[in-house]
C-alpha positions as CSV (number, residue, x, y, z in Angstrom):
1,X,0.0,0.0,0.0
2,X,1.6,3.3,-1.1
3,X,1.4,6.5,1.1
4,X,-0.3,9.8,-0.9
5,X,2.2,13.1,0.6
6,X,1.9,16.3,0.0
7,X,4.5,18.2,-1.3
8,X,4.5,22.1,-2.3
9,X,1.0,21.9,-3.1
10,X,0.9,19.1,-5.8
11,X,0.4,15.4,-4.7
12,X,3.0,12.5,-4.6
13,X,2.7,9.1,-3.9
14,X,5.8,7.0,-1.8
15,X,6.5,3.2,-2.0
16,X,6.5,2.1,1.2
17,X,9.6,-0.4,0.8
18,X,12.1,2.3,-0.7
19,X,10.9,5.6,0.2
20,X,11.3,6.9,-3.4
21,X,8.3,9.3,-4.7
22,X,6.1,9.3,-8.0
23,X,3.6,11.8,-9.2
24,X,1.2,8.5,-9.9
25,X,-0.2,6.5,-7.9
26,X,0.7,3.5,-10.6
27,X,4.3,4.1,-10.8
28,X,4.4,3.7,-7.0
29,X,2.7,0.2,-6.7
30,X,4.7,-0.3,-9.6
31,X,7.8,0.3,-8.0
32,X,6.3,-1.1,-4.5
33,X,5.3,-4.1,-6.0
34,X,8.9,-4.9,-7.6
35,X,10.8,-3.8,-4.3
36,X,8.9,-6.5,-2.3
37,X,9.6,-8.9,-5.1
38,X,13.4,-8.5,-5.9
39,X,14.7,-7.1,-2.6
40,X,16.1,-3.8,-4.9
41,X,14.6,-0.7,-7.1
42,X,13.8,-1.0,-10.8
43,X,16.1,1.6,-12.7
44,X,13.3,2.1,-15.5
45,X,10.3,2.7,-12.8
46,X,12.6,5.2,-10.3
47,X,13.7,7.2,-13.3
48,X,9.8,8.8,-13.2
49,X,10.8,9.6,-9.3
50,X,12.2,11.6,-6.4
51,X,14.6,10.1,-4.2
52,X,13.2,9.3,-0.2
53,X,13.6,12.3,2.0
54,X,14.1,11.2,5.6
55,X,10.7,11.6,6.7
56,X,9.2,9.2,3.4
57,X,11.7,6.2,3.8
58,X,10.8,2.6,5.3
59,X,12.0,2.0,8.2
């Protein structure tokens, strides 16, 4: 399940397993989905993405 932020007024979506943040919520279950299933990111999902700030990583 991803988590909706807010960010400077527009909308993002964070994977839960890596932190990182998309501007769909499709690219993040995307990404979600492959970090639970290979224990690592996807290159071509977290190029559409922000890096985790400290506050939107797992823990």
């Amino acid at each position: 399940m991803v988590k909706t932020l807010t960010d400077q007024n527009r909308t993002l979506f964070a994977c839960e397993a890596c932190g990182f943040r998309y501007p769909t919520e499709d690219l993040a279950q995307r990404c979600e989905a492959w970090c639970r299933e290979h224990r690592s990111c996807n290159l071509e999902i977290i190029k559409y993405g922000l890096p985790p700030t400290d506050s939107s990583a797992a823990s």
